[in-house]
N, C-alpha and C positions, 0 to 999 in steps of 0.2 A: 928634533927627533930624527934619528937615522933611520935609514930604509927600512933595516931589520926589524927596528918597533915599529914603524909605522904600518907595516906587512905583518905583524903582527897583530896589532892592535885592525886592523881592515879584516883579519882572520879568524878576531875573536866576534868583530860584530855579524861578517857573515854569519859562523857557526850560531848567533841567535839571533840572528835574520831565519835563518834553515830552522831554527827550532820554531821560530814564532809563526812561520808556516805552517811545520809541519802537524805545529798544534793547531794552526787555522784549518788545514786540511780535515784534520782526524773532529774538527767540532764540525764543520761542514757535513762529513761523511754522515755523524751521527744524527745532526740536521736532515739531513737527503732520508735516514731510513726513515727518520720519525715523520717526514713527510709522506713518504711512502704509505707508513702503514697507518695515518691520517685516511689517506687516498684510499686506500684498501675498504676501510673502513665505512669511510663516504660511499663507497658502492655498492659495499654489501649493501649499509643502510639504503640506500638509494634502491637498488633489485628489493629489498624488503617493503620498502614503502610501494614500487609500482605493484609489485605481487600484492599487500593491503589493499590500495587502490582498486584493484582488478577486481579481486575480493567484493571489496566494497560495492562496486558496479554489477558484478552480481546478484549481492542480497538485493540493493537496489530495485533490477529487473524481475528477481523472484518476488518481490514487497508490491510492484505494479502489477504483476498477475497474478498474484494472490486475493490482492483488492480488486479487481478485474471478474476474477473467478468469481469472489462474494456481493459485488453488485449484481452478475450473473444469477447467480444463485437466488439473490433477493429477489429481482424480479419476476424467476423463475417462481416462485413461492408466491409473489402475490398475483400473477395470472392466474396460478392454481387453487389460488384462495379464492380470486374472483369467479375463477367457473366452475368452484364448489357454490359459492354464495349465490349464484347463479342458478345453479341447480336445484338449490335447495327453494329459494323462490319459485320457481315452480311449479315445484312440488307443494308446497302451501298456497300457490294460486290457485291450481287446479281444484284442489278438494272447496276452495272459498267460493269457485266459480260455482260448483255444484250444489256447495250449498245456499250459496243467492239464488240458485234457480227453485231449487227447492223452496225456497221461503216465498219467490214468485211466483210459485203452481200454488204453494199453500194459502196465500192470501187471495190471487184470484180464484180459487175454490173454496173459499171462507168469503167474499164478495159475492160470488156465483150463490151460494149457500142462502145469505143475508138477502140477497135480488129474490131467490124461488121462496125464500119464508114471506118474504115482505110481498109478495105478487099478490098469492090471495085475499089476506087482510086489501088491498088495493082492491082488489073484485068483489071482496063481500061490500066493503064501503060503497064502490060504482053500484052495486046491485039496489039499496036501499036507499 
């Protein structure tokens, strides 16, 4: 082969040397955006997800004092249940106390009663 082919033929393989670059390049490039907008993408999701998260850790904290609140609240309800029921005890002892007293006036005055009948039967008996 002479110079001229062989400078020629070293001219043809450059020129698809340069092409099979230039196509490597332009698959890279398009590689690199689709990376990119991968990446993009990954962050937004990623900002989306800590924002969810955040989210999340608030309902969280409102769900602990909400339940917080309603233990409050229960107990708050049965103190006040107790010092109604309390109350009302009371109020049905007093009137019970009155009326055992009553019923202990009434029986030692019905005893009293039963003692002054039965006395003189006792004295006419002693007399005879």
């Amino acid at each position: 082969m002479s110079f001229p082919d062989t400078a020629l033929v070293l001219n043809d393989r450059a020129s698809l040397a340069i092409v099979d670059v230039k196509s490597d390049l332009e698959s890279l490039a398009a590689t690199e955006m689709h990376l990119v907008a991968e990446l993009r993408t990954a962050r937004r999701l990623s900002n989306d997800t800590q924002v969810r998260i955040s989210e999340l850790h608030g309902l969280l904290e409102l769900g602990k004092d909400i339940k917080l609140a309603m233990v409050a609240n229960e107990f708050r309800m049965r103190c006040t249940i107790s010092e109604h029921v309390l109350k009302l005890k009371r109020k049905l002892e007093k009137p019970m106390t009155e009326r055992v007293q009553l019923q202990v006036q009434e029986k030692l005055l019905l005893e009293e009663e039963i003692r002054l009948t039965a006395e003189p039967e006792d004295t006419q008996q002693n007399s005879v």
